[in-house]
C-alpha positions as CSV (number, residue, x, y, z in Angstrom):
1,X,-16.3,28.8,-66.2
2,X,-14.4,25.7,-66.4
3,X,-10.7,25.8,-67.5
4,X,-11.0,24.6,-71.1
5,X,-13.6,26.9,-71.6
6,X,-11.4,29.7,-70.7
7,X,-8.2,28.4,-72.3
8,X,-10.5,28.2,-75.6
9,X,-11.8,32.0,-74.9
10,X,-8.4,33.3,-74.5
11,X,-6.7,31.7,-77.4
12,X,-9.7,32.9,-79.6
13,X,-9.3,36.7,-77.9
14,X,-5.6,36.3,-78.6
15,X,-5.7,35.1,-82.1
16,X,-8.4,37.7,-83.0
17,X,-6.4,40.2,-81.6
18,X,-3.3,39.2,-83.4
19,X,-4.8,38.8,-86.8
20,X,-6.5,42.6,-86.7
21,X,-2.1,43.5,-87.8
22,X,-3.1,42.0,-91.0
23,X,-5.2,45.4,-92.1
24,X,-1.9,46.7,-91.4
25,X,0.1,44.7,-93.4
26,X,-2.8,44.7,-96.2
27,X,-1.9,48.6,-96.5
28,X,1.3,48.4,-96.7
29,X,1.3,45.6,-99.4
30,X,-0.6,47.9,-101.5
31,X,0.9,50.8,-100.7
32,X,4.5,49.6,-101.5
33,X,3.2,47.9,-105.0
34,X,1.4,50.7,-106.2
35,X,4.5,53.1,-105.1
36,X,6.6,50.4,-107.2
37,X,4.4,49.9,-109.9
38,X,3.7,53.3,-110.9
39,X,7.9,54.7,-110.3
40,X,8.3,51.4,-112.8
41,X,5.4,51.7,-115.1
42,X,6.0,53.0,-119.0
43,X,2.6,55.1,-119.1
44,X,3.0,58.0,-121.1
45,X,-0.1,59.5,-122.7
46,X,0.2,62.4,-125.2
47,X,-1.2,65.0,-123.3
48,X,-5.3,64.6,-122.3
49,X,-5.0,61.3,-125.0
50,X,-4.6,58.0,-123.6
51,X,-4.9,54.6,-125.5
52,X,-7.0,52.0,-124.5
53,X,-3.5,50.3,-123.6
54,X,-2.3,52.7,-121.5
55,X,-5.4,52.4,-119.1
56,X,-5.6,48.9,-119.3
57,X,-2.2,49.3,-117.8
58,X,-3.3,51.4,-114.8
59,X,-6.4,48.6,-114.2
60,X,-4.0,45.9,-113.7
61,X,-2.0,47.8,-111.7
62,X,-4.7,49.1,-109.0
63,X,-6.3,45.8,-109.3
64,X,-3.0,43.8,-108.6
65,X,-2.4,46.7,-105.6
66,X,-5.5,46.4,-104.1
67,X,-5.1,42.5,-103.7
68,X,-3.3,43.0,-100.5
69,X,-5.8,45.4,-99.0
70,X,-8.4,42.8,-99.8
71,X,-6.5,39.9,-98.2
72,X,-5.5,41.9,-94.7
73,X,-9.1,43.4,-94.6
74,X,-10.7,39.7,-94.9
75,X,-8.3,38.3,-92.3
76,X,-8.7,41.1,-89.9
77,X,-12.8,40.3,-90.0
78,X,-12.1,36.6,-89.2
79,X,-10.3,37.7,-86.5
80,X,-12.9,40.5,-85.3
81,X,-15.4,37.2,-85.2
82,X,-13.0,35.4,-83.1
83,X,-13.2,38.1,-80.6
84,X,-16.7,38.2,-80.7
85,X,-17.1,34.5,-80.0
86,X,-14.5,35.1,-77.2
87,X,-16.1,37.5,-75.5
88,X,-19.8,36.5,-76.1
89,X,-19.9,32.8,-75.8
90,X,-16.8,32.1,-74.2
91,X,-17.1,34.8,-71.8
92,X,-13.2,35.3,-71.6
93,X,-12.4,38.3,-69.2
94,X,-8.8,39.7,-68.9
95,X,-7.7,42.7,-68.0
96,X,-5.9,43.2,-71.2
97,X,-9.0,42.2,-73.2
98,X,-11.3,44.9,-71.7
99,X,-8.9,47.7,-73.0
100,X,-8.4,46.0,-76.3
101,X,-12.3,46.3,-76.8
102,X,-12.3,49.8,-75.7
103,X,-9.6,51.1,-77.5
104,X,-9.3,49.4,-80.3
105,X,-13.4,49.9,-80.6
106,X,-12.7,53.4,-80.5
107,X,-10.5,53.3,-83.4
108,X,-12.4,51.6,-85.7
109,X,-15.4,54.3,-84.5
110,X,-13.4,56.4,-86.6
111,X,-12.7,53.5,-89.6
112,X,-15.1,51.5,-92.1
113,X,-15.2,49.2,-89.5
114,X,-18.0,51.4,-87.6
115,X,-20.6,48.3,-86.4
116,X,-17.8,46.3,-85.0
117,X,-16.4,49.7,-83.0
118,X,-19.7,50.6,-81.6
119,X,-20.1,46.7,-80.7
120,X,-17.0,46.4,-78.7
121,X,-17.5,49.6,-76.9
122,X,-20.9,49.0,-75.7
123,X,-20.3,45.6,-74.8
124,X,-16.6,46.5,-72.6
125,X,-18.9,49.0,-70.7
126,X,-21.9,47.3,-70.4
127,X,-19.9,44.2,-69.0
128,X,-17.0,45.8,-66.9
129,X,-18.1,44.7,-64.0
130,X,-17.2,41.3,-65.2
131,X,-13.7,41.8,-66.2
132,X,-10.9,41.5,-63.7
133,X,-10.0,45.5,-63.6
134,X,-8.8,45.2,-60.2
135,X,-4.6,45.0,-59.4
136,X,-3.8,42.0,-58.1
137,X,-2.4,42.1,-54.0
138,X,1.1,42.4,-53.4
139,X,3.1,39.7,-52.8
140,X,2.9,38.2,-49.1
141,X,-0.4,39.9,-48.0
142,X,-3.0,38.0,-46.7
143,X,-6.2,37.9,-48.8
144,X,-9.5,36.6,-47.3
């Protein structure tokens, strides 16, 4: 593996790892609007009886939320496919990287993001004996 080659893989890995806070972010964005939005909204419907208006009102207010959502979930697939180029045609293989796969696959196991967990998990295990999981020596031993 040449050095460009892995200064491209782990600035890919990196940046794909960095954008997957975005999901986060997207949550909270709609989160905090729709907490705001609803403490601020005048919606009051006369018992079971709500006006055309007042649901209007709600629509624009879940759709305006879930902006956010959409926005961090679309970012944190770009960066999912700049992980997968990483590791697949760049072949990048830290130490760091094989744990991200593993744990962060098992997370989304449990998520909507189900293909891309089972993907990284089979992939870190099927190629560990590629990544660097070995400590380093100490300093000042000889290594051969």
């Amino acid at each position: 593996m040449t050095n460009v080659v892995s200064n491209r893989g782990a600035w890919l890995a990196k940046t794909g790892a960095f954008m997957q806070v975005a999901q986060i972010l997207g949550f909270a964005g709609t989160w905090l609007t729709l907490n705001h939005s609803i403490r601020n909204a005048q919606i009051t419907p006369n018992g079971a009886n709500a006006t055309a208006q007042d649901i209007q009102g709600i629509n624009a207010l879940m759709g305006e939320a879930s902006d956010y959502i959409f926005m961090g979930i679309g970012v944190a697939v770009i960066g999912l496919l700049l992980v997968i180029i990483a590791a697949t045609r760049y072949r990048y293989r830290a130490n760091w990287f094989f744990w991200f796969l593993c744990i962060y696959g098992a997370a989304m196991i449990m998520s909507y993001m189900l293909p891309f967990g089972l993907f990284f998990l089979i992939y870190a295990i099927m190629k560990k004996n590629e990544f660097d999981l070995e400590p380093p020596p100490e300093p000042g031993t000889l290594v051969r």
